[in-house]
C-alpha positions in Angstrom: -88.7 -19.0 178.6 -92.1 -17.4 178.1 -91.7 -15.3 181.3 -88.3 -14.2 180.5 -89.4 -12.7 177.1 -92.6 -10.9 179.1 -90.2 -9.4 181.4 -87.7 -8.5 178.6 -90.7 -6.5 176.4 -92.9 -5.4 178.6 -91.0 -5.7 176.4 -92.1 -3.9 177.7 -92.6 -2.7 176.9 -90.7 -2.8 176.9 -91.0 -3.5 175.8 -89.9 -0.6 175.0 -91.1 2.6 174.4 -89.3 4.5 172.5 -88.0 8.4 173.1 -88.2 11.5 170.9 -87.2 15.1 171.5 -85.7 17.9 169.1 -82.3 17.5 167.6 -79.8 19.6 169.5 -76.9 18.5 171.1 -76.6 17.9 174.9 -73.9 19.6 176.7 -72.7 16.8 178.8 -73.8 13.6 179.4 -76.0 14.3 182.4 -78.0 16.5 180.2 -78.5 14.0 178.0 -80.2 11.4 180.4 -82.6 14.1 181.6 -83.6 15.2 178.0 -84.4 10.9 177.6 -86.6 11.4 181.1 -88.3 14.5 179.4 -88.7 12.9 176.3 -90.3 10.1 177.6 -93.0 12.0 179.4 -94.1 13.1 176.1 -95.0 10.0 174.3 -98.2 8.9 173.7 -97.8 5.7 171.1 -95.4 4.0 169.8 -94.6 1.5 166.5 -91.4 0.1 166.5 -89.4 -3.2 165.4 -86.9 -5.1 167.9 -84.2 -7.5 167.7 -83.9 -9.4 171.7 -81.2 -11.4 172.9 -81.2 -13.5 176.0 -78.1 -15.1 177.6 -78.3 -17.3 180.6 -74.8 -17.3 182.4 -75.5 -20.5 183.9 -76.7 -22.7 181.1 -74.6 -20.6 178.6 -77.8 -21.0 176.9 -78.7 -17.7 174.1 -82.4 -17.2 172.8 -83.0 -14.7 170.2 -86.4 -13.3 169.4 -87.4 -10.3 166.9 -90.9 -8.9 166.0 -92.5 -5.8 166.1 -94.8 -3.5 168.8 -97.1 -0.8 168.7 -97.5 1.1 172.3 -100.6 3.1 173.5 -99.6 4.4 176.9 -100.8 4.0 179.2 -101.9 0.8 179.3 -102.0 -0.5 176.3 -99.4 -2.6 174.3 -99.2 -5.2 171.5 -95.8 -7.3 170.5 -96.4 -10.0 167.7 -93.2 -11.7 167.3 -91.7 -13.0 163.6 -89.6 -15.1 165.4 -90.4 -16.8 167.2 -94.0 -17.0 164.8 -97.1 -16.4 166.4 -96.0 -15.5 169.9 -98.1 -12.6 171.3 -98.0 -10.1 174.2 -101.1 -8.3 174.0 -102.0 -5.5 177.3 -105.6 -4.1 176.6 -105.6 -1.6 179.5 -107.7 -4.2 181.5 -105.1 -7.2 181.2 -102.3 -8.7 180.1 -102.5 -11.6 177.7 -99.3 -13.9 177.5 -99.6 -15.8 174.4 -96.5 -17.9 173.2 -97.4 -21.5 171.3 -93.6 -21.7 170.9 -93.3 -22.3 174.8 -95.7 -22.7 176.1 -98.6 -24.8 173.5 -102.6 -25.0 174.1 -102.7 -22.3 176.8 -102.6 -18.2 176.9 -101.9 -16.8 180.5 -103.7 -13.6 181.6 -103.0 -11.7 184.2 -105.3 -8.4 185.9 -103.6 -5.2 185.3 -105.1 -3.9 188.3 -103.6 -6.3 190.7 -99.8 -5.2 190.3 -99.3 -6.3 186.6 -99.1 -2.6 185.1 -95.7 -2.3 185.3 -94.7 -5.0 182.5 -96.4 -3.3 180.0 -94.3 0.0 179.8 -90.5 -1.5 180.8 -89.5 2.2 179.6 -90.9 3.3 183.4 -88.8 1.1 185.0 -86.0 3.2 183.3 -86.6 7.0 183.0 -89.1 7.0 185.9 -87.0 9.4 188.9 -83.8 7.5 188.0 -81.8 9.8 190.0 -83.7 9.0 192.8 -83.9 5.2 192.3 -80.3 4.5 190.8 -77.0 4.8 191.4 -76.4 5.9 187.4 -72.3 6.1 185.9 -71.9 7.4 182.6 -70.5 5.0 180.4 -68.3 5.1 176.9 -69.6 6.4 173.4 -70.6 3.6 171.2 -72.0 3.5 167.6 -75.1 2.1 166.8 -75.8 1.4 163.2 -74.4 4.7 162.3 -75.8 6.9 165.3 -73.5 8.1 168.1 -74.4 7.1 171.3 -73.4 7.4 175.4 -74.0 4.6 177.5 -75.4 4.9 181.5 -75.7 2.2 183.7 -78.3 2.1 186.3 -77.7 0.5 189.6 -80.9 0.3 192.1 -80.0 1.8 195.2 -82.8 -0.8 196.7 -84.2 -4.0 196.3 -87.8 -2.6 195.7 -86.7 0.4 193.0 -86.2 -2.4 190.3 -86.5 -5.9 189.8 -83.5 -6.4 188.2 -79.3 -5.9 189.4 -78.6 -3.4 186.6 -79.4 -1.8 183.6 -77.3 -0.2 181.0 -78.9 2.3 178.5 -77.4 3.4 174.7 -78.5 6.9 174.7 -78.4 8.8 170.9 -76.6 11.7 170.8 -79.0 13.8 168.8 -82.3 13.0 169.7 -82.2 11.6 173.1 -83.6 8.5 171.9 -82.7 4.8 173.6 -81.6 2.7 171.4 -81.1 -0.1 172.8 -80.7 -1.5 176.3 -79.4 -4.0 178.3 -81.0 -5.5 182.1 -78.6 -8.6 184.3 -81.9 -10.2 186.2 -81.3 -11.5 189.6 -81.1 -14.4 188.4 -77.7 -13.5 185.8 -80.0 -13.6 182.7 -79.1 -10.8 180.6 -81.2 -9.5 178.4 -80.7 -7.2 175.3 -83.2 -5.2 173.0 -82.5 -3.3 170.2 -84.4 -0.5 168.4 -83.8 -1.2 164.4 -86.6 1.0 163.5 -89.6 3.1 165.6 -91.7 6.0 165.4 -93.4 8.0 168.5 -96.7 9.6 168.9 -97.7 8.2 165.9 -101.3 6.7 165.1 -101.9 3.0 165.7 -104.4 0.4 165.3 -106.7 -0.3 168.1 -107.7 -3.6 166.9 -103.9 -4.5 167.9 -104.4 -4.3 171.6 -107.3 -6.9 171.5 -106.8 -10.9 171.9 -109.2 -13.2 170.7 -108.1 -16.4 172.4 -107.5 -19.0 169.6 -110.3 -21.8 169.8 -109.3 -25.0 171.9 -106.8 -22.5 173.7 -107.0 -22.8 177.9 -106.8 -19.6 179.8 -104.9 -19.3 182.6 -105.2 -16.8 185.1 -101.4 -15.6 187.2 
C-alpha cells in the first residue's frame, strides 16, 4: 500500500504540482493542454492540499488518503498526510524518504535520487513533459469541479517506456490552465485519483519541510 501511495504523489508529486498561467480563455481544447505544458514550465514551488483515492479492480478494495504538500522543483518535495496521520514522503534533492507507520511500522525506506528515483518526486513530468510526443491524447467532456469548468484529456502512452502506467486522464480548468485533478489505471488496474481542493504556485515554502529526521528506534532501508 505504501508504494501505491509513493507512486500516486510523487504524489508526486505528484504528487502533483500544480499549474498557473493568466486568466484568458483558450480557443479550443488543444490550446488549452499546451497553455497546462507552458504553465508547468514556469513553476518553481508549490503548497497545496489533496484528497487521493485508490481502487483496486481486483480486490474491489478503496483506500483514501488526504494531507497536504509543498513542492520545490526540482528536486525537492514534502507530503505529510492527515489521514492517514503521520505518513511522510519527504525528497530532499539527494533522496527520497518513504515514511508510512500506517503500513509499513518501525522502518522508513530511502531511496538515491541519483540512481533513477527522480522521477517520483514531480508526477506532474510524467504528464506535461512532450505529451504530444509520448501520448496518444483524446479530448474528453467538460466536467465541473467544485464550481470551476473543466475539459478532460486522456493520455494514452504510445510505448511501454514513455509511462509507467496504461492511461491517464487530466481535468483541465478552463480559465487558468490549471489541473485539477487527475486520474492514472496502473498496469496493474489500480486506479488512482488526486484532487486539488486548494494550492498555490511559485509561492515561498519552508525549507525545513524537505528534511527527515528518522524517528529514533526507526530502521532504514535502502531500495
Amino acid at each position: 500500500m505504501h508504494l501505491r501511495r509513493l507512486r500516486a504523489l510523487g504524489l508526486a508529486g505528484a504528487l502533483l504540482a500544480p499549474l498557473t498561467v493568466a486568466a484568458a480563455g483558450p480557443r479550443t481544447q488543444g490550446d488549452q493542454l499546451d497553455r497546462a505544458v507552458a504553465a508547468w514550465a514556469k513553476v518553481k514551488t508549490a503548497r497545496a492540499t489533496f484528497e487521493q483515492t485508490i481502487t483496486n479492480s481486483l480486490t474491489g478494495r478503496t483506500l483514501k488518503a488526504s494531507g497536504e504538500y509543498q513542492q520545490l522543483r526540482p528536486g525537492k518535495l514534502s507530503v505529510r498526510f492527515d489521514d492517514p496521520a503521520n505518513d511522510r514522503i519527504v525528497a530532499d534533492g539527494k533522496r527520497l524518504w518513504l515514511y508510512l507507520p500506517s503500513s509499513a511500522p518501525g522502518q522508513v525506506i530511502r531511496t538515491d535520487l541519483k540512481n533513477g528515483g527522480s522521477g517520483t518526486v514531480d508526477l506532474s513530468a510524467q504528464f506535461l513533459t512532450a505529451p504530444r510526443s509520448r501520448y496518444t491524447i483524446t479530448p474528453g467532456p467538460s466536467a465541473d469541479l467544485g464550481g470551476r469548468p473543466t475539459h478532460t484529456f486522456t493520455l494514452v502512452p504510445k510505448s511501454k517506456d514513455a509511462a509507467p502506467f496504461q492511461s491517464a486522464t487530466l481535468w483541465i480548468d478552463d480559465a487558468d490552465a490549471t489541473i485539477r485533478q487527475f486520474e492514472v489505471t496502473e498496469n496493474s488496474n489500480v486506479q488512482r485519483r488526486v484532487r486539488m481542493t486548494s494550492f498555490k504556485t511559485n509561492v515561498p515554502v519552508d525549507a525545513s519541510a524537505f528534511v527527515f529526521n528518522v524517528p529514533e528506534g526507526v530502521r532504514i532501508v535502502d531500495r
